[in-house]
Every structure is written in structure tokens, then in C-alpha cells.
N, C-alpha and C positions, 0 to 999 in steps of 0.2 A: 862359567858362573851361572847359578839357578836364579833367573828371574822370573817374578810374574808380573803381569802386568792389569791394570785394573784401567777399564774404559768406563768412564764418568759418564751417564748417558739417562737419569733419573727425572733431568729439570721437567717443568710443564710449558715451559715457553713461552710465559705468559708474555712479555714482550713483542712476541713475533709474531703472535696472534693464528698462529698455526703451530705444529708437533715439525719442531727442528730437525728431530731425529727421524722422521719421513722427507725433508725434505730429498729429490732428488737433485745428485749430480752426477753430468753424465751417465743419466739413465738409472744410476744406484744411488738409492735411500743413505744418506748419509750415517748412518746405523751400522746397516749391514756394511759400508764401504770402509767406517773404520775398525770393525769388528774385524772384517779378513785380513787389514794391515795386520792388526797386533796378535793376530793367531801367526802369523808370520813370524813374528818377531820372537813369540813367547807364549805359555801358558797364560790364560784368560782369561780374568772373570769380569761379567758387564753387568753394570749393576744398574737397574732401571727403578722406574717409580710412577709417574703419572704414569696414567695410560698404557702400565707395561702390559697389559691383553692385545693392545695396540700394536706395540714396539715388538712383542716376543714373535710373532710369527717372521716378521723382518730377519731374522736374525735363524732360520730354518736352515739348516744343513754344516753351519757353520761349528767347530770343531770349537767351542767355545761354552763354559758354565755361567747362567745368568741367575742372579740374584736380586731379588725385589725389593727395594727398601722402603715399608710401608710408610719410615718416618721423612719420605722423601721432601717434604716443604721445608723444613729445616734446616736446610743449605748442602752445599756439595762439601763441605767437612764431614759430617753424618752420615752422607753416603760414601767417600770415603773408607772412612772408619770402619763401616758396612764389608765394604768390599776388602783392604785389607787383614781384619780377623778372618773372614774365612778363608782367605789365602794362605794365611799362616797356621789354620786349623788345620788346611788339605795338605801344606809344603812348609812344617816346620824348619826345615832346611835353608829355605829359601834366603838366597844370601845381597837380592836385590828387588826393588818393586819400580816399576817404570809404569805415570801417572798419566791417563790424557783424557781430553773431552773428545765428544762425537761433533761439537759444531767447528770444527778447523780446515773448511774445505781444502784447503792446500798442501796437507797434509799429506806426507808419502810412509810407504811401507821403509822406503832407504830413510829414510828421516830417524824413524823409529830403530832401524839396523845403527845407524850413526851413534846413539845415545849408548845402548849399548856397548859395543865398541869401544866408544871413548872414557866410559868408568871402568871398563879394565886397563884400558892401556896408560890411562892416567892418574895419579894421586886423589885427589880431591874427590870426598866421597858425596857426592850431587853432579849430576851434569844436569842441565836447564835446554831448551831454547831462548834463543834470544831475538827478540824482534821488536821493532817500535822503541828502543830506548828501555826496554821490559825484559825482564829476565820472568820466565813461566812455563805453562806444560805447555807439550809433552815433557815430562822430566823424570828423572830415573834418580834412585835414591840406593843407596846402601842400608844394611840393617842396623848401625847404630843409628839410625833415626827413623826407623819403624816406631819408637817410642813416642815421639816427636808427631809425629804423623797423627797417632793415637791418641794425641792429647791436642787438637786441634779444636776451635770450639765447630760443632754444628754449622755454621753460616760462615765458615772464613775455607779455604783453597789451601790447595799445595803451595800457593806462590809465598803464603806467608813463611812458611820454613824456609823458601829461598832466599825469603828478603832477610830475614832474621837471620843466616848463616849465611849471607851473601861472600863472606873471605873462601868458603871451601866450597865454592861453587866454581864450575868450571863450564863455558858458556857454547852452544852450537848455535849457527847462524839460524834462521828459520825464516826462509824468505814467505812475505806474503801472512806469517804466521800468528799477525796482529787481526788477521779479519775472521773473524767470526760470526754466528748466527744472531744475533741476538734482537733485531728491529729488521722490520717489514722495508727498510733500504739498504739491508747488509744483503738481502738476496741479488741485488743488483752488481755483485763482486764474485758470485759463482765462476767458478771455471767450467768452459764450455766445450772442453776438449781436453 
């Protein structure tokens, strides 16, 4: 199956009071660490925004197309969207897109191989992570809802097509997969090894 996959990675972080996407763990920039997961898994585009003069050198060597989305304050649906069309301008083929952020320290390369996986070997055209009582990215999506996708507003996520088609979703565990970057005490849940 032709997937690509698109790393959400545009915020300014204003929360965290620092560039999440430099944050290091174990020793790599949370950027680049999930940039090389998903060239792993898949063709790649990272779509940045604040700061991407910042962010692009991070992301040097990596077999990966990055895309700036100047309209970046306007939520991670927009940049989305962003990153989407030009996946599908580069691989009209493309017969899946598989969705994730840069702040999900926990996050493995097999995580990402799993989603995959399990939208071929199973019906239901979404597979999700699931964590916290939350069904959200990383998620992998089939092409009858690239439409879906594309009509999301600016300021709302992938999670909302999940929530909204929650019957034909089908869910992988994600341990740990609730902790993210987002405030200056979420860095205190980094993994340290």
C-alpha cells in the first residue's frame, strides 16, 4: 500500500515557552527524532512554520521534503491541509496518509510500522492510537477520507475525523501516548534512555 505520511511540526510553542521541536531527547532534537521514525516508515513531508529557519537545519541529512506553512498560527488543520495537497500533488496514487506531531516523546519508529500494518490487514478504514481514554495521532487514514481531511477547519486536528467516524475506526494501544510537549511541566515526563 502507497502511504505518506505527514509530520505536523509548524506550532510556535507558545505554551512551553521554548521551540518543542528543539527540544532534546536523549540527546536528539525531538524534530529530527521524529523525522527519522517516519522516513522509516514512509515517504515524508514535515511541514514547519514558526521558526522553520530554526527547525530546518535540525532536520539536515534526513531523506525527507519539508514544507513551510507561512499560514502557520492558524492551527494544525491548515497546516495539515498544507502538507496533505502536496502529497497528493507529488503521489497522486497515494492510497493512504499516516498523521503525527513532533511533541510525542514516546513515540517509536514500531509504533508507526504497527498503524500501517494494521490498515491493511484489517477493514476499517482509520486506525488511531489510543491512549488516555482518547483515540488520536499518530493515525493513519485511507483515501476516501483525504476529503475529510481537506475540509477540516484551520484550528481543529485529525482527532476530529476520528471522533466524527469513531464506528470505522479501529484502535492501537499507545502507551505513554497521552504525554506530550505542551507546558514547561510536561518536560519533566521526558524519557531518559
Amino acid at each position: 500500500m502507497q502511504a505518506g505520511i505527514i509530520l505536523l511540526a509548524a506550532g510556535n510553542s507558545s505554551r512551553l515557552g521554548q521551540s518543542k521541536q528543539l527540544v532534546e531527547v536523549m540527546g536528539t532534537p525531538l524534530l529530527r527524532r521524529s523525522a527519522e521514525m517516519a522516513v522509516q516508515t514512509g515517504y515524508t513531508v514535515v511541514v514547519l512554520g514558526a521558526d522553520a529557519e530554526t527547525h530546518q537545519p535540525v532536520l539536515a541529512g534526513i531523506k525527507t521534503e519539508v514544507i513551510i506553512n507561512h499560514n502557520w498560527h492558524t492551527g494544525m488543520g491548515g497546516s495539515l491541509k498544507v502538507g496533505l495537497k502536496h502529497l497528493l500533488k507529488i503521489h497522486p496514487a497515494m492510497e493512504a496518509v499516516l498523521i503525527m506531531v513532533c511533541d510525542q516523546p514516546y513515540l517509536s519508529g514500531e509504533h508507526l510500522q504497527k498503524l500501517t500494518v494494521a490498515l491493511q490487514q484489517q477493514p476499517k478504514p482509520i486506525v488511531a492510537s489510543a491512549y488516555a481514554n482518547v483515540m488520536g495521532v499518530p493515525a493513519i487514514f485511507r483515501k476516501e477520507f483525504f476529503n475529510r481531511l481537506l475540509q477540516l477547519d484551520d484550528d481543529t486536528g485529525a482527532r476530529k475525523v476520528i471522533q466524527q467516524f469513531a464506528d470505522q475506526v479501529y484502535t492501537l494501544p499507545f502507551e505513554k501516548g497521552e504525554i506530550d510537549l505542551d507546558t514547561p511541566g510536561d518536560l519533566q515526563h521526558l524519557p531518559n534512555e
